[in-house]
C-alpha positions in Angstrom: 66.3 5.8 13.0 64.9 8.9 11.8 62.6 6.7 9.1 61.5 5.1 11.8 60.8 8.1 13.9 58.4 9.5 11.6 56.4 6.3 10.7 53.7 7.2 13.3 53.2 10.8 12.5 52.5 9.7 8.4 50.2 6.8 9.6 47.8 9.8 11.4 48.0 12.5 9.0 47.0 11.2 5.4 46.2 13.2 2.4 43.7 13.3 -0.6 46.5 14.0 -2.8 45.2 17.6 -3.7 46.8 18.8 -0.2 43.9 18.5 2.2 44.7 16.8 5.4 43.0 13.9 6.8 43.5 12.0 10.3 43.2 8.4 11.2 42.2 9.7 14.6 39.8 12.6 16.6 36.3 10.9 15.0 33.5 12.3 17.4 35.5 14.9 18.9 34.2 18.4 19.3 37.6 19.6 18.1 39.5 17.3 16.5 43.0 18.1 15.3 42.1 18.4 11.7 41.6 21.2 9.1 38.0 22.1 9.3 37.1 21.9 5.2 33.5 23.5 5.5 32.4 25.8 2.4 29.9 27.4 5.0 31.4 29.3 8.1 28.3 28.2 9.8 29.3 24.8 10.0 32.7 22.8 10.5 33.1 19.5 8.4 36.2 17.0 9.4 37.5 14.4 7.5 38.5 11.2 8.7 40.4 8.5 7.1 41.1 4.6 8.3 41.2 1.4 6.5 40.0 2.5 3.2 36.8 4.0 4.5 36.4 7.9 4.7 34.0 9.6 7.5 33.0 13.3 7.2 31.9 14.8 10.5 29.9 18.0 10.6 29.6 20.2 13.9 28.2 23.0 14.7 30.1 25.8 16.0 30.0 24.9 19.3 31.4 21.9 18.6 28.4 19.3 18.9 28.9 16.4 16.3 25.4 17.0 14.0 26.2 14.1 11.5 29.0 12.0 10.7 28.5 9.7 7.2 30.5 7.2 6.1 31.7 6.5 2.7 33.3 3.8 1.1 33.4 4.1 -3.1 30.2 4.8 -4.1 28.2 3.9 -1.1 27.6 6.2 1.9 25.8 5.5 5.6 25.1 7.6 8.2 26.6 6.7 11.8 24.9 6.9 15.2 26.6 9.9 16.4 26.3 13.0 17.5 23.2 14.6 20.3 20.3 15.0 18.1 18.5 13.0 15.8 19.3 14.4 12.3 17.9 13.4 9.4 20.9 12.6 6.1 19.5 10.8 3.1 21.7 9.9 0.1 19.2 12.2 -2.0 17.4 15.4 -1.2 13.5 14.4 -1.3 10.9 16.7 -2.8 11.0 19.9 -0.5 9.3 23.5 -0.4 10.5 25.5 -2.9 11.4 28.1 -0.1 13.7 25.7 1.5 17.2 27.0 1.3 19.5 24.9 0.1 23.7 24.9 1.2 26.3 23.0 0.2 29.1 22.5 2.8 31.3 20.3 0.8 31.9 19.8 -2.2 34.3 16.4 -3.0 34.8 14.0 -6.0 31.2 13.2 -7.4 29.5 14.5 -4.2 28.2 17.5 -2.6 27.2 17.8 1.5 24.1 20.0 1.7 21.8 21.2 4.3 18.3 22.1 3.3 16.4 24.0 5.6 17.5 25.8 9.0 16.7 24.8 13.0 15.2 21.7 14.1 13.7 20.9 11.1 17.0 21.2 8.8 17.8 17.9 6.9 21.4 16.7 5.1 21.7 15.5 1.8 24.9 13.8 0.4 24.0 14.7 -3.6 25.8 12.2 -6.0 26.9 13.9 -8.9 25.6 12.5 -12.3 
């Protein structure tokens, strides 16, 4: 009975195996009920977890959904999510060389990075190699 009991709380909590939380469930929410794993305290970054695929969601600190991108292995997407129309390209393109660049996440062979601040502001996801 108490194996049982806990199936449904280790089916929505998962793990990376280096001790940072994931959830099966909250993708889209302003809060959701996960660590927020953001290298930038201007920005919170949530990752999600289901079927194999992984889906890191970035809000800003009043909790609108800027960008959430999909990754499965090596390939990455953006989803239709979130108020405004960001631009996220798998490389950072040629830009000013006053463009500031921050990188919000770092994971295994990839960085998150904004470029730029305000409307104009673009996300990268930087493949390491």
């Amino acid at each position: 009975m108490l194996v049982l009991g806990a199936l449904p709380t280790l089916a929505a909590a998962q793990s990376d195996n280096h001790g940072v939380q994931r959830s099966a469930h909250g993708l889209g929410q302003a809060y959701p009920a996960v660590a927020d794993r953001s290298a930038d305290p201007e920005w919170r970054l949530y990752i999600f977890e289901r079927d194999g695929f992984s889906y890191f969601q970035i809000n800003d600190l009043n909790g609108r959904v800027e960008a959430i991108i999909g990754k499965a292995g090596d390939t990455y997407w953006v989803l239709p999510a979130g108020e405004s129309a960001v631009h996220v390209s798998a490389q950072a393109s040629a830009l000013p060389d006053h463009v500031v660049r921050v990188r919000i996440y770092r994971g295994s062979g990839f960085s998150l990075v904004r470029y730029g601040r305000g409307e104009d502001a673009s996300w990268a996801v930087e493949v390491d190699g």
